[in-house]
Short mmCIF file of the C-alpha atoms (twelve columns), coordinates in Angstrom:
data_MODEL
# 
_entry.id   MODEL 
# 
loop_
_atom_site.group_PDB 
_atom_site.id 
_atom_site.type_symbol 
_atom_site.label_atom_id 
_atom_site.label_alt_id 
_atom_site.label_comp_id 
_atom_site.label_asym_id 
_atom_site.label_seq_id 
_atom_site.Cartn_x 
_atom_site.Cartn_y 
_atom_site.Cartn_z 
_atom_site.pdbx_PDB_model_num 
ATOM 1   C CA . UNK A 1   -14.073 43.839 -99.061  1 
ATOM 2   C CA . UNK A 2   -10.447 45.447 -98.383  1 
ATOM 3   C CA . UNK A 3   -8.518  46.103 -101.801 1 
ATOM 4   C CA . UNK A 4   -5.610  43.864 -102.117 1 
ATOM 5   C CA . UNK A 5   -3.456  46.689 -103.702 1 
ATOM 6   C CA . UNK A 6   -3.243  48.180 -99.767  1 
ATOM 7   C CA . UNK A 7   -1.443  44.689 -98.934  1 
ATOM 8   C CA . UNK A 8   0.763   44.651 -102.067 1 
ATOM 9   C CA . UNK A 9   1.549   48.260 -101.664 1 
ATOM 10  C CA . UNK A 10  2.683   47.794 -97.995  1 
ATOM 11  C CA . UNK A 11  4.353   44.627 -98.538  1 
ATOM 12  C CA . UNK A 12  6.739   46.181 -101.073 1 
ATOM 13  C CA . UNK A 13  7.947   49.028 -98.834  1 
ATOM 14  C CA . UNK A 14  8.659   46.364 -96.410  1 
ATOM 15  C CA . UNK A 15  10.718  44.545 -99.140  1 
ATOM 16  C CA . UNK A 16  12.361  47.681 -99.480  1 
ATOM 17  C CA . UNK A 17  13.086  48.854 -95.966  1 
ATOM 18  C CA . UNK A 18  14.482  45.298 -95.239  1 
ATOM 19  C CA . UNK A 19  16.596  45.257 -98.432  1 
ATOM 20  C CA . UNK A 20  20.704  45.210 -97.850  1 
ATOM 21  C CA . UNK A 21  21.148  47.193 -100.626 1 
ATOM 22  C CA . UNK A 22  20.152  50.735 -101.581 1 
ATOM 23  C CA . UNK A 23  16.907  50.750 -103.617 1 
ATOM 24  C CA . UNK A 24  17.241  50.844 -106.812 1 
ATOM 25  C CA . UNK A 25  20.696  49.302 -106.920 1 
ATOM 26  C CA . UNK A 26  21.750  46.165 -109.021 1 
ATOM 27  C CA . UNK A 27  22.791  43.534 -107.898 1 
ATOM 28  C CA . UNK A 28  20.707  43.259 -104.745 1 
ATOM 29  C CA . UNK A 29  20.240  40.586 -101.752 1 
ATOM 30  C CA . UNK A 30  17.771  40.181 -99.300  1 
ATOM 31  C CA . UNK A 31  20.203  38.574 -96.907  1 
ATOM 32  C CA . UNK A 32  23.112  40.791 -94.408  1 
ATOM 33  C CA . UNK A 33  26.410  40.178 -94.573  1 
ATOM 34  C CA . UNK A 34  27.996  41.803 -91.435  1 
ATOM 35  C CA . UNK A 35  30.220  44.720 -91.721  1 
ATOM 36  C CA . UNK A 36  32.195  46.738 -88.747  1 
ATOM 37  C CA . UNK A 37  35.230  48.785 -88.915  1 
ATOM 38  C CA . UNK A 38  36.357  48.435 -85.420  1 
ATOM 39  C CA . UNK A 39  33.921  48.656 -82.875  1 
ATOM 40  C CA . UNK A 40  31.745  50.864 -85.146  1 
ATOM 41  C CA . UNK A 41  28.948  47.803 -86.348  1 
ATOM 42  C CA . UNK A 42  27.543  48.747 -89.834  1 
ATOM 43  C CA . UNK A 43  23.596  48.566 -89.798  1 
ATOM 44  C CA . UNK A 44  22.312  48.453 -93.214  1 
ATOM 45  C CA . UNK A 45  21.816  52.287 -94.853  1 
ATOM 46  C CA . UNK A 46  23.660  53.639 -91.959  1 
ATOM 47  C CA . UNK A 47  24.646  57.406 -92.116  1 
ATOM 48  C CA . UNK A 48  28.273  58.319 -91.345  1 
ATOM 49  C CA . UNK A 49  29.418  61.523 -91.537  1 
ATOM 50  C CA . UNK A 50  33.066  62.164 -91.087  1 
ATOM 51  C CA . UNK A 51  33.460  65.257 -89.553  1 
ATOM 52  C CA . UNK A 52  30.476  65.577 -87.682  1 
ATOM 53  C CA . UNK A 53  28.156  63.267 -86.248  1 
ATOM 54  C CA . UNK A 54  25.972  60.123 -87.637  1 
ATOM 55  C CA . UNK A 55  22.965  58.317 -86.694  1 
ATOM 56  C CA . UNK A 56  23.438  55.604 -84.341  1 
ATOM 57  C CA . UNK A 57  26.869  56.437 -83.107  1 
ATOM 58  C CA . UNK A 58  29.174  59.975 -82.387  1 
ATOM 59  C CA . UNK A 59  32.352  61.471 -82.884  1 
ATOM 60  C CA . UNK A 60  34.073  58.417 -84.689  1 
ATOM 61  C CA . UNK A 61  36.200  59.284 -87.431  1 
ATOM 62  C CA . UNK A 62  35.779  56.704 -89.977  1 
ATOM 63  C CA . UNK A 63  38.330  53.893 -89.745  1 
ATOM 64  C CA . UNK A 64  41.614  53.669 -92.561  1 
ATOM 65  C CA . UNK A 65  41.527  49.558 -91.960  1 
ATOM 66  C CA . UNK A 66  39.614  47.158 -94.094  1 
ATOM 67  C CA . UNK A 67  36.287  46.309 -92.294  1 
ATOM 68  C CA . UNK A 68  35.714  43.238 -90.320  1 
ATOM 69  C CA . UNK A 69  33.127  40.594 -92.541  1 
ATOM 70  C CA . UNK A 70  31.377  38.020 -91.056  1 
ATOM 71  C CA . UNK A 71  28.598  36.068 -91.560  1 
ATOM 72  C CA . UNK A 72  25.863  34.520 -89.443  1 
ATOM 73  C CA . UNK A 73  26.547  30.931 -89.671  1 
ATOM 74  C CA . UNK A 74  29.376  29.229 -90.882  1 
ATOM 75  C CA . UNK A 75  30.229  29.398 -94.872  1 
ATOM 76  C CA . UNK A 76  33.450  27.000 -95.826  1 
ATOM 77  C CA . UNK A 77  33.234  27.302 -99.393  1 
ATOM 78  C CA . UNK A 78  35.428  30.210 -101.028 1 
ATOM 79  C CA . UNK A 79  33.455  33.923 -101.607 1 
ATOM 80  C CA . UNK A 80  34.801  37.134 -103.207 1 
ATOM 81  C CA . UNK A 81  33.793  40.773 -101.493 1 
ATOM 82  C CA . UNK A 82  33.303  43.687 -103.498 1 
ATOM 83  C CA . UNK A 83  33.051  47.139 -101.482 1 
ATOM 84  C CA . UNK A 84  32.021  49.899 -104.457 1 
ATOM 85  C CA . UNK A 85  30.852  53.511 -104.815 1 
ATOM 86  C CA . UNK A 86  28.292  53.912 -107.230 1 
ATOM 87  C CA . UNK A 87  28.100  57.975 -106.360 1 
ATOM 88  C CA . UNK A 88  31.843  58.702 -107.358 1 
ATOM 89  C CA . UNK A 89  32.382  61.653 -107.787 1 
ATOM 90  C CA . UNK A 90  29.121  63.211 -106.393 1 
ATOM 91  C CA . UNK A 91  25.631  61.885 -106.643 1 
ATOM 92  C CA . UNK A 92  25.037  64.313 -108.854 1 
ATOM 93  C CA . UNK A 93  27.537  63.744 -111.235 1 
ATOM 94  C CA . UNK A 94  28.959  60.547 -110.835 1 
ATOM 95  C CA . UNK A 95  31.291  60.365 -113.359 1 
ATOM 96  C CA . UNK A 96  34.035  58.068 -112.411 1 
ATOM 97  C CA . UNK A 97  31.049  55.706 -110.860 1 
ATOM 98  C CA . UNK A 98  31.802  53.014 -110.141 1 
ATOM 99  C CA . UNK A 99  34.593  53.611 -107.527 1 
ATOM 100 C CA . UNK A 100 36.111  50.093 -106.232 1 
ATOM 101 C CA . UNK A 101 37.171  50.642 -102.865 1 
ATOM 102 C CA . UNK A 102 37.951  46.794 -102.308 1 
ATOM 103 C CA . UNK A 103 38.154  43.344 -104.126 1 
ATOM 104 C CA . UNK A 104 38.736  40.513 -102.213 1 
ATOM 105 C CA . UNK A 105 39.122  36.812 -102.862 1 
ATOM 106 C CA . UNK A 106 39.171  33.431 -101.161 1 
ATOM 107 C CA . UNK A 107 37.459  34.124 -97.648  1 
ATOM 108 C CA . UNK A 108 36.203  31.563 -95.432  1 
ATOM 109 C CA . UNK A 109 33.734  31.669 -92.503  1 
ATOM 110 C CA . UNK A 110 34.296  28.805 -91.002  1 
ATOM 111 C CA . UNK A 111 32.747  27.696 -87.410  1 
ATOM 112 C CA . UNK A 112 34.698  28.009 -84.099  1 
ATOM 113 C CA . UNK A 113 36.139  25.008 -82.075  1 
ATOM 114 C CA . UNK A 114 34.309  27.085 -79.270  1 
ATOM 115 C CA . UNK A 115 31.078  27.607 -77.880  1 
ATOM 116 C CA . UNK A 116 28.253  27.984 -79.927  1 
ATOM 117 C CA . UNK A 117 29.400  31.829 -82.168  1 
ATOM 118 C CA . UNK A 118 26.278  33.978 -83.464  1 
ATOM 119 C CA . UNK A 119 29.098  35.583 -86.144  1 
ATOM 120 C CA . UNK A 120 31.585  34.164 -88.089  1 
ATOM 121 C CA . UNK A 121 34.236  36.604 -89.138  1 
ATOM 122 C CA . UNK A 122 36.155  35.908 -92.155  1 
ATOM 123 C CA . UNK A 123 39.377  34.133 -92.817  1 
ATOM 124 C CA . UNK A 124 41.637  35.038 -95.908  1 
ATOM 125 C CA . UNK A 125 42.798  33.037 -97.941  1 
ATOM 126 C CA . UNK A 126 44.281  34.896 -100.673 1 
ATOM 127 C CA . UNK A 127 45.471  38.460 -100.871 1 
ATOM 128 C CA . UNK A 128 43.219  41.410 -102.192 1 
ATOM 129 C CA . UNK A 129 42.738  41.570 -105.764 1 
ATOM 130 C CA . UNK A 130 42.264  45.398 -104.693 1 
ATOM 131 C CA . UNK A 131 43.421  46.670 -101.696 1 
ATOM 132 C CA . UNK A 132 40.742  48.417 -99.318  1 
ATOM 133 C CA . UNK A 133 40.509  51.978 -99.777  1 
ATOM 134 C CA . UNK A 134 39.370  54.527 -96.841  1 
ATOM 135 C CA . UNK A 135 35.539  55.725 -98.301  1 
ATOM 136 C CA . UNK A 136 36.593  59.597 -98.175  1 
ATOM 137 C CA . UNK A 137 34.026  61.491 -100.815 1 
ATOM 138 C CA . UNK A 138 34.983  65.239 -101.604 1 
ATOM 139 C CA . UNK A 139 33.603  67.878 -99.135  1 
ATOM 140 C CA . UNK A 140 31.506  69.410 -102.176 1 
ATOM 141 C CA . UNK A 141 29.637  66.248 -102.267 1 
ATOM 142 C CA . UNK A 142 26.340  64.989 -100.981 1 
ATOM 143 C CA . UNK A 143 26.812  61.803 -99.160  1 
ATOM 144 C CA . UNK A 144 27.998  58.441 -100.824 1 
ATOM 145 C CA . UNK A 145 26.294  55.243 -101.448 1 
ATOM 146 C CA . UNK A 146 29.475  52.481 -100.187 1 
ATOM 147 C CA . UNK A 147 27.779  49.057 -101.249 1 
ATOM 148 C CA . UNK A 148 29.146  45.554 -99.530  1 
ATOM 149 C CA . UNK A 149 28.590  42.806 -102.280 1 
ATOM 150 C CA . UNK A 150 29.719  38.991 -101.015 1 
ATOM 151 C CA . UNK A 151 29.432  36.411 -103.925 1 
ATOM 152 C CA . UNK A 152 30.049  32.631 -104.338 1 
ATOM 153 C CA . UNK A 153 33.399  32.539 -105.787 1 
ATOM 154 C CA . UNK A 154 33.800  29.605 -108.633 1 
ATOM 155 C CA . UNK A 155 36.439  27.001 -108.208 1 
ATOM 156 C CA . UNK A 156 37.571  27.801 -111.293 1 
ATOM 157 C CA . UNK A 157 37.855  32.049 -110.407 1 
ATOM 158 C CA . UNK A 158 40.582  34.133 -112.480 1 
ATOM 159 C CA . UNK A 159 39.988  37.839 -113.041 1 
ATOM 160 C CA . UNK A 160 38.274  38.527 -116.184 1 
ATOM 161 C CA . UNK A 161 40.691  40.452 -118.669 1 
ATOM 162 C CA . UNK A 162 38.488  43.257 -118.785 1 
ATOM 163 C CA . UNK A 163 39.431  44.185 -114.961 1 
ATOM 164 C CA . UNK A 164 42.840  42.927 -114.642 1 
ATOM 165 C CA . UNK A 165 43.629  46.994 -115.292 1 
ATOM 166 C CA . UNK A 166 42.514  47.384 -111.412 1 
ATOM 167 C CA . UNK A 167 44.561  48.021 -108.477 1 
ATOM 168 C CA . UNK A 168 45.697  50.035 -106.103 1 
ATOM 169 C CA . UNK A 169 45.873  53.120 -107.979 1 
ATOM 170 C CA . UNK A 170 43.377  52.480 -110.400 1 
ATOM 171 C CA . UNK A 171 39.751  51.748 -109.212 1 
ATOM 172 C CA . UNK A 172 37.440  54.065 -111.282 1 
ATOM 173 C CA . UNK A 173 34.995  53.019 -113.929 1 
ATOM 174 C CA . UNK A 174 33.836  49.580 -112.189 1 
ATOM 175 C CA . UNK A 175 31.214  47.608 -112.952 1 
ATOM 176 C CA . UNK A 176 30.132  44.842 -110.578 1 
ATOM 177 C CA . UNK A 177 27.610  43.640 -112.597 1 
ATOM 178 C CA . UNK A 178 29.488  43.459 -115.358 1 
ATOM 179 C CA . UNK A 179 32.556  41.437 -113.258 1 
ATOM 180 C CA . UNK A 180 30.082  39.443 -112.048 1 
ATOM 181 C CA . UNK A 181 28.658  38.281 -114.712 1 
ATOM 182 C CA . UNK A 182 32.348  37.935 -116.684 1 
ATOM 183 C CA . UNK A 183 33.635  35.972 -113.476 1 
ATOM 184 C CA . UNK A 184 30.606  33.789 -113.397 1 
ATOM 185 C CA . UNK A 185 29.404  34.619 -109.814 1 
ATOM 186 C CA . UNK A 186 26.098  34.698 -109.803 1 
ATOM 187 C CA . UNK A 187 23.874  36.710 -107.734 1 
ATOM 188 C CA . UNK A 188 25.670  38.282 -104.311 1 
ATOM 189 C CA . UNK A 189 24.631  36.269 -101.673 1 
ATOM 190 C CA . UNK A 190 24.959  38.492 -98.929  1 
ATOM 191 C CA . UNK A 191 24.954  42.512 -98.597  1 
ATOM 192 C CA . UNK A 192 25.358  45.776 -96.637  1 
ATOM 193 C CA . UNK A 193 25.647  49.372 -97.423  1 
ATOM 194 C CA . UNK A 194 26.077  52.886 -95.563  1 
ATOM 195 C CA . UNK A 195 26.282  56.378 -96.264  1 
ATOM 196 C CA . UNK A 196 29.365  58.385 -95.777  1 
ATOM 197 C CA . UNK A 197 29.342  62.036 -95.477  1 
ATOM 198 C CA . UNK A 198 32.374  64.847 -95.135  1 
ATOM 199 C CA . UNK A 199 30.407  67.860 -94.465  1 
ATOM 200 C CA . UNK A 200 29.696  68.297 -90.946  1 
ATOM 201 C CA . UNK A 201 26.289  68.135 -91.265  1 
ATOM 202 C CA . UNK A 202 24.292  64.594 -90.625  1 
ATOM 203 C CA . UNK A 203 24.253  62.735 -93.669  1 
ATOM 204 C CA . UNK A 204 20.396  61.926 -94.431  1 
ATOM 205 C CA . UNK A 205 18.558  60.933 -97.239  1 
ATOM 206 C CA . UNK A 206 14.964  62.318 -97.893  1 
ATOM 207 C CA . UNK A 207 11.641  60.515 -99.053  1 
ATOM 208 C CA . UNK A 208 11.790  63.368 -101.996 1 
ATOM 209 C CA . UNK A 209 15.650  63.369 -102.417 1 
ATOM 210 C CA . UNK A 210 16.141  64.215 -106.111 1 
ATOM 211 C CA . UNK A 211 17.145  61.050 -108.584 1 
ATOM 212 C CA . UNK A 212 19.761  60.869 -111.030 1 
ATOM 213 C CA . UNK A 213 18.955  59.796 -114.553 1 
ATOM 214 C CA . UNK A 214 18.573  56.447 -113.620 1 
ATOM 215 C CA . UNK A 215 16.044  56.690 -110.762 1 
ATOM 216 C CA . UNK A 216 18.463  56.527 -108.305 1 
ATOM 217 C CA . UNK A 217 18.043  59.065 -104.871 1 
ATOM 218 C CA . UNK A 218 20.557  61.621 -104.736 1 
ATOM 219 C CA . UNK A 219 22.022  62.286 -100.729 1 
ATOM 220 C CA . UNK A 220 20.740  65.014 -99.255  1 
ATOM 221 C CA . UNK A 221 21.354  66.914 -95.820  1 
ATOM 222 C CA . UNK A 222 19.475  67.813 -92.851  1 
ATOM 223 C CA . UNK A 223 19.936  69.131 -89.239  1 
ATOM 224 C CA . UNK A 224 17.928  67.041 -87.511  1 
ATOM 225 C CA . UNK A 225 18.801  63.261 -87.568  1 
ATOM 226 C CA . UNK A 226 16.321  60.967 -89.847  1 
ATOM 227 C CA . UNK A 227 14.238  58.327 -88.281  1 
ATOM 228 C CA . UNK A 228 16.160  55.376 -87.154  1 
ATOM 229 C CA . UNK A 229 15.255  52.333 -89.434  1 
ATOM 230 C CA . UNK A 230 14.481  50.404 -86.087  1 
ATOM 231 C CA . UNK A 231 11.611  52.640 -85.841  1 
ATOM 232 C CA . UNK A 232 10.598  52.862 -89.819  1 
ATOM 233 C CA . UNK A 233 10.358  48.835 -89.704  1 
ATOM 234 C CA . UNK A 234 8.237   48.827 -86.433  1 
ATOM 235 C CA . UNK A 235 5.870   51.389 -88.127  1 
ATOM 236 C CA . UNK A 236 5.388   49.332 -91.479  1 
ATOM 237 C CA . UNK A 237 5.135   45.881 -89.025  1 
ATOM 238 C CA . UNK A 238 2.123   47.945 -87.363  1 
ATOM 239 C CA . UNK A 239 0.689   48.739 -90.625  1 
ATOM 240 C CA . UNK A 240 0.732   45.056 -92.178  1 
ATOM 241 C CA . UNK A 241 0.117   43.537 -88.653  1 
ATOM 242 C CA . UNK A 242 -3.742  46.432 -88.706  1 
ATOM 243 C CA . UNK A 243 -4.320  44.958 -92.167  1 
ATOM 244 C CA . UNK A 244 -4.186  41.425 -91.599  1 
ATOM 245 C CA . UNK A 245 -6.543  41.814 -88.450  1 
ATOM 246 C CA . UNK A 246 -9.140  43.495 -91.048  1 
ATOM 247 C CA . UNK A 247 -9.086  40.633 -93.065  1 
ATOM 248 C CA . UNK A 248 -9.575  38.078 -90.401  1 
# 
């Protein structure tokens, strides 16, 4: 008889690798929102590093405009986007953490009047609460943790007094949890994240990256490039799909 442990074990790193937030991170969701910044597609935990090269793509510096959001079927009901930095300043030391890089209100993804659409980008219906800011962490730094949030916004929304203080200029010391809660939204119902480096080499994390005193990894750099997440997920299917014949 197999020991059930094996199964639980393997089924939570599958939770984890299929996450679309960082591990470790609160609030999480399960489900993607998508994110691109021109015609550069953001893949959950991708790796971008500025100056040099990054995982699934090359060359690109990273764009200055706010990032495309969509959604994989049609949403008509009103959602807010939050886009923070929980490693501000480094990983390290993350002392102005968190670092709101964009707060946005009133989007729609309403479906298309033409053929059959397998992404709905967003429409705005209300101007930022926060403009978007360009993720840029200092050179000294390990890479950044930039975490997409998209929540159910209440009919009854208004900026909880607390964070009326941010704007353009000032955008350190967030708390999305905290807003959250305050603003009544709930759980995020959709989520992305990716990893922006500006040292020139690839940004990578590690399986023994170092944690801050919270548990959470710390960046860390390599040469080589990691192993896509395509790959990771096809390894842990194989693993679950080896168990299950065992048991049958």
């Amino acid at each position: 008889m197999y020991n059930n442990s094996f199964l639980v074990s393997v089924l939570a790193i599958v939770a984890t690798a299929t996450a679309q937030t960082p591990p470790g991170f609160s609030p999480s969701a399960t489900a993607e929102l998508g994110l691109s910044f021109g015609n550069l597609t953001i893949s959950p935990g991708e790796q971008i590093g500025i100056n040099g090269q990054y995982l699934s793509h090359l060359l690109l510096m990273f764009p200055a405009n706010a990032p495309i959001i969509s959604t994989s079927s049609p949403m008509n009901e009103y959602y807010l986007f939050a886009l923070v930095d929980p490693d501000a300043e480094s990983p390290q030391n993350p002392n102005i953490s968190q670092y709101l890089h964009f707060l946005q209100p009133g989007l729609t993804f309403p479906s298309s009047s033409s053929a059959p659409a397998t992404s709905y980008p967003a429409v705005l219906n209300s101007p930022p609460i926060v403009p978007f800011a360009q993720p840029a962490p200092p050179s000294f730094s390990p890479a950044h943790r930039y975490i997409g949030l998209l929540f159910s916004q209440p009919s009854n929304f208004s900026v909880p007094t607390d964070f009326q203080k941010y704007n353009a200029t000032y955008r350190m010391f967030f708390n999305i949890t905290t807003f959250a809660a305050e603003a009544g939204l709930g759980a995020p119902v959709l989520a992305n994240y990716f990893l922006v480096s500006n040292q020139t080499m690839t940004a990578n994390t590690t399986t023994n990256a170092t944690t801050t005193g919270t548990g959470m990894p710390i960046a860390t750099f390599t040469g080589a490039a990691a192993t896509s997440r395509f790959a990771e997920l096809w390894i842990i299917a194989g693993v679950v799909g080896a168990y299950v014949a065992l048991l049958l």
